[in-house]
TORSE-410161 format. One record per atom (N, C-alpha, C): residue number from 1; residue in three letters; atom name; y, z, x. Coordinates in Angstrom, 2 decimals. Atoms other than C-alpha are relative to their C-alpha. Layout:
TORSE-410161
i_aa_at_v_w_u
NUM_ALA_CA_Y_Z_X
...
This chain:
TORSE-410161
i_aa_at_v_w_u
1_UNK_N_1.05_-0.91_-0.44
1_UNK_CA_-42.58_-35.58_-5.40
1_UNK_C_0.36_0.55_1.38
2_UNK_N_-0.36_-0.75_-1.53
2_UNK_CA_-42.08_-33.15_-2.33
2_UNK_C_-0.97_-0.71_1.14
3_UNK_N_0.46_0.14_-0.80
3_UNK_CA_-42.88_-34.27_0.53
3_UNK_C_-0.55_-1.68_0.49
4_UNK_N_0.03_1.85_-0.56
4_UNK_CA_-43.27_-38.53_0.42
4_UNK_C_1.30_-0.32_-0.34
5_UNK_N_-1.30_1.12_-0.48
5_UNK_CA_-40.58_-41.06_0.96
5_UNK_C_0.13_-0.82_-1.22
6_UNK_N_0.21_0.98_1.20
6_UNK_CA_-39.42_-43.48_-1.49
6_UNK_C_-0.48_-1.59_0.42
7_UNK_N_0.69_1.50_-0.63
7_UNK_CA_-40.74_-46.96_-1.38
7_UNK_C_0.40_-0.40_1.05
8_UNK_N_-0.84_1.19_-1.21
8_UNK_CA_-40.04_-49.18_1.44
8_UNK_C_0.25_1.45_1.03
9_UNK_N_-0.47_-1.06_-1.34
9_UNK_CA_-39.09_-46.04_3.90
9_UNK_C_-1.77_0.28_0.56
10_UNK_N_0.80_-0.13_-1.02
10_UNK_CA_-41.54_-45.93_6.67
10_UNK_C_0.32_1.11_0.64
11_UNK_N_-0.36_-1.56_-0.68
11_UNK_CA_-40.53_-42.34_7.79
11_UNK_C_-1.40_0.69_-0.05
12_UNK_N_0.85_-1.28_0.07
12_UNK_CA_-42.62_-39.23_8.08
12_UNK_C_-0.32_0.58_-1.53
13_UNK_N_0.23_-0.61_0.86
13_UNK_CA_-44.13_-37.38_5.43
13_UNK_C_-0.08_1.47_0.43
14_UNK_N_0.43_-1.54_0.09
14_UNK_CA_-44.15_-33.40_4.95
14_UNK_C_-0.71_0.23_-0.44
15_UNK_N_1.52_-0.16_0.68
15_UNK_CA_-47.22_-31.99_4.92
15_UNK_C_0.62_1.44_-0.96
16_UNK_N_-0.16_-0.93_0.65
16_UNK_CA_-47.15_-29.31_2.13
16_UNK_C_-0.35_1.74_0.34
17_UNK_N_0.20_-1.17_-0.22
17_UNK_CA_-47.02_-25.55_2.70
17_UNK_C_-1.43_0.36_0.24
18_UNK_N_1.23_-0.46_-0.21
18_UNK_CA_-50.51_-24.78_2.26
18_UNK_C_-1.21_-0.85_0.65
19_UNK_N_0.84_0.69_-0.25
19_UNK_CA_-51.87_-28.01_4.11
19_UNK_C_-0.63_0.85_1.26
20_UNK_N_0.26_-1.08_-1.22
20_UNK_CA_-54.29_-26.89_7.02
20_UNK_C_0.72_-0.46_1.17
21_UNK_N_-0.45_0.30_-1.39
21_UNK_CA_-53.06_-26.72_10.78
21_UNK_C_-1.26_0.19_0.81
22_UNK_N_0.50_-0.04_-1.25
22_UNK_CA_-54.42_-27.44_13.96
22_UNK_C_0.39_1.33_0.57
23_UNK_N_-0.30_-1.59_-1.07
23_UNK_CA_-55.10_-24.08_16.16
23_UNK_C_-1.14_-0.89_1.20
24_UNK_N_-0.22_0.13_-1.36
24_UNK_CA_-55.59_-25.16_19.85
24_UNK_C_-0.70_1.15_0.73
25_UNK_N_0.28_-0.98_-0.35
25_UNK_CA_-58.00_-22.89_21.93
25_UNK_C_-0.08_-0.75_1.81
26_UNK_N_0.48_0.33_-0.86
26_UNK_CA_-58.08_-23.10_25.65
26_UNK_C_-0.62_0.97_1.30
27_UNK_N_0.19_-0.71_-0.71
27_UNK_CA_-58.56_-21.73_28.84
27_UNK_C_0.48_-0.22_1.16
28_UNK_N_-0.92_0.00_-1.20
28_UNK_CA_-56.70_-20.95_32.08
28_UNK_C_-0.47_1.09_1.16
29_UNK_N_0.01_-0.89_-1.03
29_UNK_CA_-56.75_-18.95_35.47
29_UNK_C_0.61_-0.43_1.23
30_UNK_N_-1.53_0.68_-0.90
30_UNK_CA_-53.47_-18.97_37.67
30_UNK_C_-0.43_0.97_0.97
31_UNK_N_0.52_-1.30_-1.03
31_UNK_CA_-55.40_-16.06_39.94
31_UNK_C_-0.14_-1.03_1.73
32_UNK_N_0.87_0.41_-1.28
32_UNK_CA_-55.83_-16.33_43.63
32_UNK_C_-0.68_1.03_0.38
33_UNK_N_1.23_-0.83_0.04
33_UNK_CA_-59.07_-14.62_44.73
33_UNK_C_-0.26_-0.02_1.75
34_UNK_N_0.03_-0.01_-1.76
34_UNK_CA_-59.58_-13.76_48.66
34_UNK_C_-1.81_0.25_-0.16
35_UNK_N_1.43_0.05_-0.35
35_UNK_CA_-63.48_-14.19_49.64
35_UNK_C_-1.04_-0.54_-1.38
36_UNK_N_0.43_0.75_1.29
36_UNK_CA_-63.94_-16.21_46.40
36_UNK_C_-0.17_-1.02_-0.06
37_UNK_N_0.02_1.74_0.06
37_UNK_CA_-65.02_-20.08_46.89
37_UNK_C_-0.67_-0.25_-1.24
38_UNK_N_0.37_0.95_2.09
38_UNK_CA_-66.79_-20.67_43.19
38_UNK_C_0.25_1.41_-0.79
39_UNK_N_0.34_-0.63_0.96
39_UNK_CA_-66.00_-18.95_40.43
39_UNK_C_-0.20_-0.47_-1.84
40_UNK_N_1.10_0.64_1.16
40_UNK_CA_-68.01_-20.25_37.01
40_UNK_C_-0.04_0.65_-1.33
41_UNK_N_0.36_-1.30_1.52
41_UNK_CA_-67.75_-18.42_33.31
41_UNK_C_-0.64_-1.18_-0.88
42_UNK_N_0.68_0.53_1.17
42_UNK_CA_-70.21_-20.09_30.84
42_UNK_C_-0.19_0.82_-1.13
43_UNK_N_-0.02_-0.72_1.18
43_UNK_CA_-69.21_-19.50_27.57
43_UNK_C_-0.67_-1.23_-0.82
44_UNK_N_1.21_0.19_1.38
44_UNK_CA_-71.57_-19.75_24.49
44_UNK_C_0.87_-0.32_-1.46
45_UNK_N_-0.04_0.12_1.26
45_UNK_CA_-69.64_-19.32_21.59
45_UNK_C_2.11_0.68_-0.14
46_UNK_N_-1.67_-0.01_0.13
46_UNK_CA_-65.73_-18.92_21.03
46_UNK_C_0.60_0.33_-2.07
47_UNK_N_-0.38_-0.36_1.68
47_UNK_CA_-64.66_-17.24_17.20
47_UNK_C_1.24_1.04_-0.37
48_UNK_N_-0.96_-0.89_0.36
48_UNK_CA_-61.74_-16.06_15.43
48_UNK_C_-0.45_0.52_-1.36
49_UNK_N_0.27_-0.97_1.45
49_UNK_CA_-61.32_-13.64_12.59
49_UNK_C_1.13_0.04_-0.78
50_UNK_N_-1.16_-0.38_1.01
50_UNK_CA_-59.04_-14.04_9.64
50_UNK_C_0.20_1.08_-0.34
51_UNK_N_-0.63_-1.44_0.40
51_UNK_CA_-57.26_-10.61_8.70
51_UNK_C_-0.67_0.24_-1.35
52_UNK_N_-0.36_-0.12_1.23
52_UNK_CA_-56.69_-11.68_5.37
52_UNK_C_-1.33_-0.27_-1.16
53_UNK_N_1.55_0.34_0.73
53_UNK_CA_-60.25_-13.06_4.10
53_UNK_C_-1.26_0.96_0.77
54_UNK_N_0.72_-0.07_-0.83
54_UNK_CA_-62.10_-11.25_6.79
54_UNK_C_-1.05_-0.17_0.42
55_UNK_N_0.83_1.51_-0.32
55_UNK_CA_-64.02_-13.91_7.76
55_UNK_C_0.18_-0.77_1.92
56_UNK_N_0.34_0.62_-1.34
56_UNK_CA_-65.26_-15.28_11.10
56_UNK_C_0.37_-1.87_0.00
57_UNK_N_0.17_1.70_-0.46
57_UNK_CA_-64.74_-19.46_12.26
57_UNK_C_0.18_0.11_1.32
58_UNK_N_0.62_0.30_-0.92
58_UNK_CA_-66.19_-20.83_14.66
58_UNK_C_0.69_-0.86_0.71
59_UNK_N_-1.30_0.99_-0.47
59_UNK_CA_-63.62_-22.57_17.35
59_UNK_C_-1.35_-0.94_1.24
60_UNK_N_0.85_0.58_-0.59
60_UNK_CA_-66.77_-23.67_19.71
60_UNK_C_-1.15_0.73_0.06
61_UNK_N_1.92_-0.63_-0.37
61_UNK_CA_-70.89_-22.92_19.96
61_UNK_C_-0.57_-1.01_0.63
62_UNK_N_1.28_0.50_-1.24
62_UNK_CA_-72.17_-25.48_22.48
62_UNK_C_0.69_0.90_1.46
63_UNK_N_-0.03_-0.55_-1.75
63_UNK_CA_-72.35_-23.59_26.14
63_UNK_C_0.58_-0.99_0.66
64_UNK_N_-0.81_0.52_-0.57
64_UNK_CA_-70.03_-24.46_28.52
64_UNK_C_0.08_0.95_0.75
65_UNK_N_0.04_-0.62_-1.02
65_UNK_CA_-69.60_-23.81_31.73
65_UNK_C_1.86_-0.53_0.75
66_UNK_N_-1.43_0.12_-0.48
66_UNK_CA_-65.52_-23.57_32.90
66_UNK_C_-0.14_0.31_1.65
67_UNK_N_0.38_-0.12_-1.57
67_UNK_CA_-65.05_-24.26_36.62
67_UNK_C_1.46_0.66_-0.04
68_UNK_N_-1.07_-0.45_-0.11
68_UNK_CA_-62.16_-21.15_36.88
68_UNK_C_0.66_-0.44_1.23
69_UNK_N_-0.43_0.78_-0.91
69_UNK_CA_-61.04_-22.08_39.98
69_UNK_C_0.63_-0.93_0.49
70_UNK_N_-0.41_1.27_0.64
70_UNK_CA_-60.48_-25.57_39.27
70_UNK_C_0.96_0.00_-0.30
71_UNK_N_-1.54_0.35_1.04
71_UNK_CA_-58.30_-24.66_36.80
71_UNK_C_0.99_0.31_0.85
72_UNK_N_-0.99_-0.74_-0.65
72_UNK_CA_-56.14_-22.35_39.01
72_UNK_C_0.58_-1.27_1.13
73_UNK_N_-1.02_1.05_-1.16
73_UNK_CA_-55.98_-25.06_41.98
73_UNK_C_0.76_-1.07_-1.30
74_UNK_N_-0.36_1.34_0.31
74_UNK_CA_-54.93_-27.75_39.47
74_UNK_C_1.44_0.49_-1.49
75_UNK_N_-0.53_-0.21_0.94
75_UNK_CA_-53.01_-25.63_37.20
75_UNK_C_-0.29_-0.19_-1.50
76_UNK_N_0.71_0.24_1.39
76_UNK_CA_-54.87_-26.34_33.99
76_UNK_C_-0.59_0.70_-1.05
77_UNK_N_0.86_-0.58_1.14
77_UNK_CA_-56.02_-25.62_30.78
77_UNK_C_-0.94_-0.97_-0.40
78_UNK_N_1.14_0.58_0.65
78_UNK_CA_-59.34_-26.42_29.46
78_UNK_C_-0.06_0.17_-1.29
79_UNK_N_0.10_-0.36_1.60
79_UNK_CA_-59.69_-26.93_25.87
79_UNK_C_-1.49_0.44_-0.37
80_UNK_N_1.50_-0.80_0.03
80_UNK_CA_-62.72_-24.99_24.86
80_UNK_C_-0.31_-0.70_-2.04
81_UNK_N_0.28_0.30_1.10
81_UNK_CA_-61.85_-26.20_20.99
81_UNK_C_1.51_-0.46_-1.10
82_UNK_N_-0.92_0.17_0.83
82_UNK_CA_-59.97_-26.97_18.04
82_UNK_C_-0.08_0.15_-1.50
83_UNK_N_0.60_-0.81_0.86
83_UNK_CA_-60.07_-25.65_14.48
83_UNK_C_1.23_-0.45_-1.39
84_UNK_N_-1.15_0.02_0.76
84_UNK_CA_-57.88_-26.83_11.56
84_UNK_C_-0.50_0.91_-1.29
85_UNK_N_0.53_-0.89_0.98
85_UNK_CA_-57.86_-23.89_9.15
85_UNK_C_1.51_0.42_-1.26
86_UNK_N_-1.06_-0.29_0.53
86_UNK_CA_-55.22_-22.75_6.38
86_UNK_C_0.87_0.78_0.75
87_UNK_N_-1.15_-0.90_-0.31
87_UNK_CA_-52.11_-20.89_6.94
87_UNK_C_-0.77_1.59_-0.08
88_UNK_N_0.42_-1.37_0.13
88_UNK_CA_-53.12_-17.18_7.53
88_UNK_C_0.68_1.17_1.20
89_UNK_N_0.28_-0.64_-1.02
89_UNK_CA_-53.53_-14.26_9.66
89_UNK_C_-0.78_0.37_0.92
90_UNK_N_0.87_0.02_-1.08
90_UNK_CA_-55.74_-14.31_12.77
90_UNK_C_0.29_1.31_0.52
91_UNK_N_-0.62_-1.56_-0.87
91_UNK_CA_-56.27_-10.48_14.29
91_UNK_C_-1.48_0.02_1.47
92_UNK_N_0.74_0.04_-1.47
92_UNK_CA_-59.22_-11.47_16.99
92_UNK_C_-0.45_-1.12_0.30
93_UNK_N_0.95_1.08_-0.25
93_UNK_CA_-61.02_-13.39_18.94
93_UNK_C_-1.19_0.22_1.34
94_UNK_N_1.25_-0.69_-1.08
94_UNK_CA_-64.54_-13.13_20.35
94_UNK_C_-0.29_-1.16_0.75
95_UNK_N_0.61_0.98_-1.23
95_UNK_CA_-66.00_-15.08_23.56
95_UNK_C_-0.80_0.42_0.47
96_UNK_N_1.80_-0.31_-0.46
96_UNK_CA_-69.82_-14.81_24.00
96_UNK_C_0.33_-0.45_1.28
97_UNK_N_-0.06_0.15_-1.09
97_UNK_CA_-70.04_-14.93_27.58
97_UNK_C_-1.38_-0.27_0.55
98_UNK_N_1.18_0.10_-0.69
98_UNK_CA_-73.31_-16.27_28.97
98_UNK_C_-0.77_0.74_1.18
99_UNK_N_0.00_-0.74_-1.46
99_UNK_CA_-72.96_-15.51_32.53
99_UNK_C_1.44_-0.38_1.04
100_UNK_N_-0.72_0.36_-0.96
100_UNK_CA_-70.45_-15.43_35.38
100_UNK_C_-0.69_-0.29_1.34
101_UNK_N_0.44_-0.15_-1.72
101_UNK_CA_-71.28_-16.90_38.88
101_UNK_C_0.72_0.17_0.88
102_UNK_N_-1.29_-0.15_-0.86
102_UNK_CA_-69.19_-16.14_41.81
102_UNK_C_-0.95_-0.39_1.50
103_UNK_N_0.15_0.07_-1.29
103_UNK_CA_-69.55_-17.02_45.22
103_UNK_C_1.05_0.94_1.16
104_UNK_N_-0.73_-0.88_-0.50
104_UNK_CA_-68.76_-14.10_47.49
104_UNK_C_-0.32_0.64_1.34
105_UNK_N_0.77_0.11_-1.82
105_UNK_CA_-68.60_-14.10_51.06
105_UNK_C_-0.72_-0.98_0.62
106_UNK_N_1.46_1.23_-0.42
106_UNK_CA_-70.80_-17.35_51.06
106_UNK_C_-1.07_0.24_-0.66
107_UNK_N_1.40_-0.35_1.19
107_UNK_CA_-73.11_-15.39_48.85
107_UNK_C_0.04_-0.59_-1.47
108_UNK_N_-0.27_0.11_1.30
108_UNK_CA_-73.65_-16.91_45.54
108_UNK_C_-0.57_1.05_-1.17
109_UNK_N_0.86_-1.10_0.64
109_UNK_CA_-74.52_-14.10_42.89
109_UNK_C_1.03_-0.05_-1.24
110_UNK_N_-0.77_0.09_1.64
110_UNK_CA_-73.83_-13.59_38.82
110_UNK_C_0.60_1.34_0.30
111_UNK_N_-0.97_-1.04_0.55
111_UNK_CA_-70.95_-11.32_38.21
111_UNK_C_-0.45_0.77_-0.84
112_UNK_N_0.41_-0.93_0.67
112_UNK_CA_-72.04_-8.15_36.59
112_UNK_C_1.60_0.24_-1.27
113_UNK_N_-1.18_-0.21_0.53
113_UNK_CA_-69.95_-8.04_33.07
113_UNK_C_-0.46_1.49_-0.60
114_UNK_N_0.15_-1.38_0.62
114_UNK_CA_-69.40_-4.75_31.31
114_UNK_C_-0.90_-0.65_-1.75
115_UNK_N_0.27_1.04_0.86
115_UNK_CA_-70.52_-7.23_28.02
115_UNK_C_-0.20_-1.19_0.00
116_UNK_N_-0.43_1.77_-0.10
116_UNK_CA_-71.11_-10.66_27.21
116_UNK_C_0.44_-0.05_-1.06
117_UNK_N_-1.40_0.20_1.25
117_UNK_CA_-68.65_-10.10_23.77
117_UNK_C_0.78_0.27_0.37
118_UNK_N_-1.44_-0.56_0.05
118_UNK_CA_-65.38_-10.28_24.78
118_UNK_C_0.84_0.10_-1.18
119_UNK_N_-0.85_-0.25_1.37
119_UNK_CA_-63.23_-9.10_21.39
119_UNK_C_1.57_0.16_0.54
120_UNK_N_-0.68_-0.37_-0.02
120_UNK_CA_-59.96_-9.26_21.43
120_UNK_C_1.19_-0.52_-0.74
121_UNK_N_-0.56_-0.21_1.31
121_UNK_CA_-57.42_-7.95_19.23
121_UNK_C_1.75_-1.25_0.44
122_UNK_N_-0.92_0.88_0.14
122_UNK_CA_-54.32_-10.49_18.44
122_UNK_C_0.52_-0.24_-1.07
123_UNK_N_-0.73_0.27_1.31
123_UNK_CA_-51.83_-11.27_15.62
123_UNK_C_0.34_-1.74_0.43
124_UNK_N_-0.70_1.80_-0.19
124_UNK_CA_-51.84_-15.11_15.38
124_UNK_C_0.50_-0.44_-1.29
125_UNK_N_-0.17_0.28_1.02
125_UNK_CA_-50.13_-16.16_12.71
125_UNK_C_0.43_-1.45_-0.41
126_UNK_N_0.53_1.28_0.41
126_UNK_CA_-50.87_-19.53_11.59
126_UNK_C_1.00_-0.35_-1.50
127_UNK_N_-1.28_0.24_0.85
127_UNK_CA_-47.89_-21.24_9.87
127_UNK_C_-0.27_-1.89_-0.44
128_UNK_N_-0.49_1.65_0.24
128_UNK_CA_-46.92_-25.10_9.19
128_UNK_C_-0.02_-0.59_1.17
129_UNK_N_-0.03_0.66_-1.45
129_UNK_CA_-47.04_-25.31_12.54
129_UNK_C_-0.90_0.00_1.63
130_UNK_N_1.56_0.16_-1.18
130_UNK_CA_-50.01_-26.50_15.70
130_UNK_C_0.38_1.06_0.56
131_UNK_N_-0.02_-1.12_-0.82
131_UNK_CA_-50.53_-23.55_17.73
131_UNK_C_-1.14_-0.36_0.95
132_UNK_N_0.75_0.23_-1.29
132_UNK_CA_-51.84_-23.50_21.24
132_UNK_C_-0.33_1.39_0.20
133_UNK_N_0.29_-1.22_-0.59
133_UNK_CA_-53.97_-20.30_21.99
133_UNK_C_-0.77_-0.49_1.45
134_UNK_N_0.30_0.24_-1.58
134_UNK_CA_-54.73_-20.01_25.98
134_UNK_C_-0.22_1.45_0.12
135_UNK_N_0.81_-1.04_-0.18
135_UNK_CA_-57.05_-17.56_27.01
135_UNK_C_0.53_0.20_1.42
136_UNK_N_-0.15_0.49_-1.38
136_UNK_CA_-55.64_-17.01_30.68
136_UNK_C_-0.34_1.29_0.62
137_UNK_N_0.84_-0.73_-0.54
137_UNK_CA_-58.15_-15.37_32.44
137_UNK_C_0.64_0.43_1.24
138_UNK_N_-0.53_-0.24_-1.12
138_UNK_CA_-56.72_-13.27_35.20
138_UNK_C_-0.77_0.94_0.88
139_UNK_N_0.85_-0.16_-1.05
139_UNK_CA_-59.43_-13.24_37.66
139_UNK_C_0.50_0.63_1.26
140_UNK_N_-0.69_-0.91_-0.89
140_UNK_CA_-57.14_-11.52_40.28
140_UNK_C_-0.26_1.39_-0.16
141_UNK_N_-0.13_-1.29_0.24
141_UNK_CA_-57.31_-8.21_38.39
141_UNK_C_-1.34_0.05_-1.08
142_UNK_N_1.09_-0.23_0.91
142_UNK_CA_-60.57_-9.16_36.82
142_UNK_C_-1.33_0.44_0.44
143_UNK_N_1.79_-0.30_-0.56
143_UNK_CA_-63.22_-9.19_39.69
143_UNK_C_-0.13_1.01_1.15
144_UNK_N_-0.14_-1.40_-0.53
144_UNK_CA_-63.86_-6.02_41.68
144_UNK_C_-1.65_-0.11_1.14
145_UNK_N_1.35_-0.15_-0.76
145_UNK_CA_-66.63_-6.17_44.77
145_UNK_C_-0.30_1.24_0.20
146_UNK_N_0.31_-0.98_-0.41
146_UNK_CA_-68.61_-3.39_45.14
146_UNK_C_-0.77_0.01_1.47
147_UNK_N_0.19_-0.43_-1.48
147_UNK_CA_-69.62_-1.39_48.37
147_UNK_C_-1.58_-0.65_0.65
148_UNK_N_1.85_0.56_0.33
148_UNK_CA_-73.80_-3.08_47.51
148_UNK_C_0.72_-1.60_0.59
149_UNK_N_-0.41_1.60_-0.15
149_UNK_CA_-71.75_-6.81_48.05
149_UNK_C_-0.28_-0.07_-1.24
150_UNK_N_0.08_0.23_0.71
150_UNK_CA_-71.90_-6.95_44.57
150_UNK_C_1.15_-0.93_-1.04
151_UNK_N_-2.12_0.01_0.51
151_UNK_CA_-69.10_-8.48_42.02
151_UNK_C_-0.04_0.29_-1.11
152_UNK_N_-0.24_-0.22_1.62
152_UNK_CA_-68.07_-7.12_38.97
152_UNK_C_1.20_-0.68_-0.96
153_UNK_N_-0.70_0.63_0.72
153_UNK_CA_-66.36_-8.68_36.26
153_UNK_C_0.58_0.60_-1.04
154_UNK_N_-0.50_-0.05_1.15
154_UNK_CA_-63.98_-6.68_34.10
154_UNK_C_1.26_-0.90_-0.20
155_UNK_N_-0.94_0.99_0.60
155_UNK_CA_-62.16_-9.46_31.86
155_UNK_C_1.47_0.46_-0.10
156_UNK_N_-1.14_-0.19_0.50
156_UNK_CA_-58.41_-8.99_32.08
156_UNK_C_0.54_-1.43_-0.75
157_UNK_N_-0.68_1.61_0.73
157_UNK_CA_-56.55_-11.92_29.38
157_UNK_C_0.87_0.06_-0.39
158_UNK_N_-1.78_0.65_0.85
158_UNK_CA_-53.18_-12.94_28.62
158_UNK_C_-0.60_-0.68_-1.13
159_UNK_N_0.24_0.75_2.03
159_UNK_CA_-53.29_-14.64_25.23
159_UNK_C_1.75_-0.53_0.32
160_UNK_N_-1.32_0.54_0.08
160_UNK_CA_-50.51_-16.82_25.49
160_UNK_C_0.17_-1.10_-1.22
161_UNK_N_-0.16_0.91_1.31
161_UNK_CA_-49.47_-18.54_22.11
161_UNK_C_1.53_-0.97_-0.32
162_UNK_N_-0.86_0.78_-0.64
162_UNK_CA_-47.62_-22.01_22.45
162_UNK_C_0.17_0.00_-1.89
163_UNK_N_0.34_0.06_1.48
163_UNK_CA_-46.48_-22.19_18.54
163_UNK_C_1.28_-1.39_-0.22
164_UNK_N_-1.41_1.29_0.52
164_UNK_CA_-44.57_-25.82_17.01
164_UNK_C_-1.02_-0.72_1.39
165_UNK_N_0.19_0.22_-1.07
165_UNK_CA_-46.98_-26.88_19.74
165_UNK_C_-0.46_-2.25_-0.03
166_UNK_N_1.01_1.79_-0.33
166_UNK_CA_-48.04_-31.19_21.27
166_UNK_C_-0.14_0.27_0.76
167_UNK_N_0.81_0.03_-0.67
167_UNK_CA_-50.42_-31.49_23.02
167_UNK_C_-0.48_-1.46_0.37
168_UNK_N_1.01_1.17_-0.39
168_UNK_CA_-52.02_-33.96_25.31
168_UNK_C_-1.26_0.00_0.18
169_UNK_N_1.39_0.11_-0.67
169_UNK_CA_-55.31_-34.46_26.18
169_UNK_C_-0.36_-0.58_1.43
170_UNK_N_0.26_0.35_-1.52
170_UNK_CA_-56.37_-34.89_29.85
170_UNK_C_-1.67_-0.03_0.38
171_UNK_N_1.37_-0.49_-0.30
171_UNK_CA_-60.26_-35.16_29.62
171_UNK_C_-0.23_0.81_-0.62
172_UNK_N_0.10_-1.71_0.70
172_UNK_CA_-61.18_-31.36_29.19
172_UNK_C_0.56_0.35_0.17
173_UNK_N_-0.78_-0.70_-0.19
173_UNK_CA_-58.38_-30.45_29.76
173_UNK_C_1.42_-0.58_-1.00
174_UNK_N_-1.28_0.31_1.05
174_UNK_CA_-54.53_-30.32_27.51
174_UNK_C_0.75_0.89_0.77
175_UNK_N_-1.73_-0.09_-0.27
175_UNK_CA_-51.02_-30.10_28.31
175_UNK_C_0.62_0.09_-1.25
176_UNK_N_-1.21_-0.65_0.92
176_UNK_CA_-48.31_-28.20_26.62
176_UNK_C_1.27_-1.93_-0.04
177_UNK_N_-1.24_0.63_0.09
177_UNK_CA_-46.07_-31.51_25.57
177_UNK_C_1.49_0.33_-0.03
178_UNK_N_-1.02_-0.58_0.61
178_UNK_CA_-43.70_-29.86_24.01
178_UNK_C_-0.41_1.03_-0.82
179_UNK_N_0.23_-0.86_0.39
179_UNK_CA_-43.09_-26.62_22.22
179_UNK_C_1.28_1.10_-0.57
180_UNK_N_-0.89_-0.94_0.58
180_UNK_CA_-41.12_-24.38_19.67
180_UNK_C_0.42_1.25_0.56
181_UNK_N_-0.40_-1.71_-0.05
181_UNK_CA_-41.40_-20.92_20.74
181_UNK_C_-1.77_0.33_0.71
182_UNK_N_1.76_-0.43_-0.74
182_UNK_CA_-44.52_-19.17_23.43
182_UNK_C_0.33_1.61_0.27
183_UNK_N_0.09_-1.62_0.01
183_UNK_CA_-45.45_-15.56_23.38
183_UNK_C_-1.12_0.00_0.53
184_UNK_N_1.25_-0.26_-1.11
184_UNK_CA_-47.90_-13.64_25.70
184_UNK_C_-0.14_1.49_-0.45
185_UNK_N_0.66_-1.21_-0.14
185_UNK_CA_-50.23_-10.86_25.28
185_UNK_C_-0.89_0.19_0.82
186_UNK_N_1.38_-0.50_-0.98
186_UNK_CA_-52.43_-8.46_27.55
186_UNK_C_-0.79_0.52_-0.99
């Protein structure tokens, strides 16, 4: 039979072509921000979209509040979720956005977004093998003060996809172990 050992061998097994995989969602921000001491995105709801069924799943829906910042001093990704789904094609992914807070100037005030759906378009293609998607929020070219002291928040995101991926776990947060092949989109 494909894919088990013969008696007595204690090896690995191959999982079969169509078993499901792990898809890996996280979140990042490598930005440095001048007159920025907190910055806060509480997200609601985290979903991709199969191409091929076109069909929504759900990678997280409890609220969460990501301390961006954080991540950037410490270098980190936050895992926001994890999703084992068949082999396919993935072409988006949406991130309900609650609210942003920023602290600016010493002022604390919510970031004005253009939306709280961020959509965005992506070819993930979901093979035999874990994939790490990293949302990496680039708060440098994302938050814009206006002339009121205001802050605005348009979302710029890399999409960086770790594919053949291990992963650790660190808390809320995961590390790239090791990794086949990583590609980046704006």
């Amino acid at each position: 039979m494909a894919g088990c050992q013969p008696a007595g061998n204690t090896g690995t097994t191959t999982p079969p072509q169509s078993a499901k995989q792990t898809v890996y969602f996280s979140v990042s921000d490598p930005g440095i921000l001048e007159h920025i001491s907190m910055l806060e995105m509480t997200i609601s709801k985290v979903s991709v979209h199969n191409a091929e069924s076109d069909s929504w799943t759900d990678v997280m829906t409890e609220e969460r509040t990501v301390d961006l910042l954080a991540l950037k001093e410490s270098y980190a990704k936050e895992l926001l979720g994890q999703i084992s789904v068949d082999p396919s094609t993935y072409n988006q992914i949406r991130l309900d956005v609650a609210k942003v807070m920023a602290t600016y100037n010493g002022e604390s005030m919510e970031a004005k977004l253009p939306s709280n759906v961020l959509k965005m378009n992506v070819q993930l293609a979901v093979s035999s093998d874990p994939l790490l998607v990293n949302l990496d929020i680039l708060s440098e070219e994302s938050l814009h003060a206006t002339g009121e002291g205001q802050v605005i928040m348009t979302p710029v995101i890399k999409i960086e996809k770790h594919i053949g991926v291990q992963v650790e776990k660190e808390g809320k947060n995961i590390r790239v172990k090791s990794q086949k092949e990583k590609e980046e989109e704006t």
